[in-house]
N, C-alpha and C positions, 0 to 999 in steps of 0.2 A: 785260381780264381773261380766263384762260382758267379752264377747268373744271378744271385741275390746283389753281386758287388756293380752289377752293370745296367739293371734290369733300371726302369723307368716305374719307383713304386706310384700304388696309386693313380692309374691311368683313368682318363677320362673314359666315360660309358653312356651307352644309349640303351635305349631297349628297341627292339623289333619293328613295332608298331608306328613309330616315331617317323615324320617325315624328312626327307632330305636337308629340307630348310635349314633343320633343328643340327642336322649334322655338319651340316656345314658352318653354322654358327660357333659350334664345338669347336670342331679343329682349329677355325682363326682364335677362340680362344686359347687354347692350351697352344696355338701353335705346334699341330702335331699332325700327319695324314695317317694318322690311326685311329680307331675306334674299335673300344672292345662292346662285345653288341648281349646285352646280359636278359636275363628274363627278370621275371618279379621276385625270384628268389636269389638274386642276382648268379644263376650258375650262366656260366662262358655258354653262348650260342650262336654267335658268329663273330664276324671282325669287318670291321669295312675300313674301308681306305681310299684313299684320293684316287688309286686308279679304277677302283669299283664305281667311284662318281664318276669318273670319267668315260668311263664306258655308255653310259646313259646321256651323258649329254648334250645338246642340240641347241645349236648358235641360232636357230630360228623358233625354236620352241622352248625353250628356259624361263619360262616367266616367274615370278613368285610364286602362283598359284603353284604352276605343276611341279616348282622344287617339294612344295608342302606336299603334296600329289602323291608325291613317288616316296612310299616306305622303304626304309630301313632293310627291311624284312628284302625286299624284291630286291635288291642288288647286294647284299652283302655274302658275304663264304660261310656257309653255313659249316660245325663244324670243325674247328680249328686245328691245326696241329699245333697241342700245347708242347709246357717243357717247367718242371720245377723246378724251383729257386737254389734246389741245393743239385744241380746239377754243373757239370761244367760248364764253363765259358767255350773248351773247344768243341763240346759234345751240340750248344747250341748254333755255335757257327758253322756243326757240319749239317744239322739237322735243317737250317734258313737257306744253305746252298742245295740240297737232298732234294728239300719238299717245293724249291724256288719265291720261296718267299721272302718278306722284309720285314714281318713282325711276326714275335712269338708271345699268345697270350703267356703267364707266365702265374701256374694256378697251383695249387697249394693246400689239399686235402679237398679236393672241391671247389675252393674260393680262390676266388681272383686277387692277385697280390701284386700282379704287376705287370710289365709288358716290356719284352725287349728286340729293340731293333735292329737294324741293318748303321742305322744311324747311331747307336749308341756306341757300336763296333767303332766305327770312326771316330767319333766324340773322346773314348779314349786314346786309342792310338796317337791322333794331334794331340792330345796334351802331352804326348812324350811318353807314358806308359807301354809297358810291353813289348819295350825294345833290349 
């Protein structure tokens, strides 16, 4: 099985500049704690993720304002360790345990094609695959 069969096509994306606001409005939408973080030409430039938010955040100081406040840019992984789509599925799940990560952009002569997780791993497994 390769990561094209597993991968998450089509992931949601932000760019750099963009406030926390914006990112967080993303994830409840897609329902996802990833974000692939892309420039204007959309090449992969970081990745943010719920525990990236979490890192920054302040039960006394969280207002609207300073969600909008706090870029993109300032807390996400610049960087990514990616992994192409025609790669395997065990080479990805060595490389997620390797680098200790939970998501791999998942890029594609340059372009962003997808994204796969620690979650997707699971997501097959429970349905009874790969046994």
């Amino acid at each position: 099985m390769l990561v094209r069969d597993l991968m998450n096509a089509g992931p949601a994306v932000i760019l750099p500049r963009d406030g926390l606001d914006q990112a967080l409005a993303l994830m409840a939408e897609h329902k996802n704690r990833h974000l692939m973080v892309v420039d204007a030409a959309t090449n992969v430039v970081g990745i943010l993720s719920g525990q990236d938010i979490a890192m920054v955040y302040d039960p006394q100081e969280m207002t609207q304002a300073r969600w909008k406040a706090i870029l993109v840019e300032a807390v996400m992984t610049r960087h990514p360790v990616t992994i192409g789509s025609q790669a395997s599925i065990e080479a990805a799940a060595r490389m997620l345990l390797k680098e200790a990560v939970s998501a791999l952009p998942v890029v594609d002569n340059g372009q962003l094609v997808g994204v796969l997780s620690d979650r997707d791993f699971t997501r097959h497994f429970a349905r009874g695959n790969g046994s």
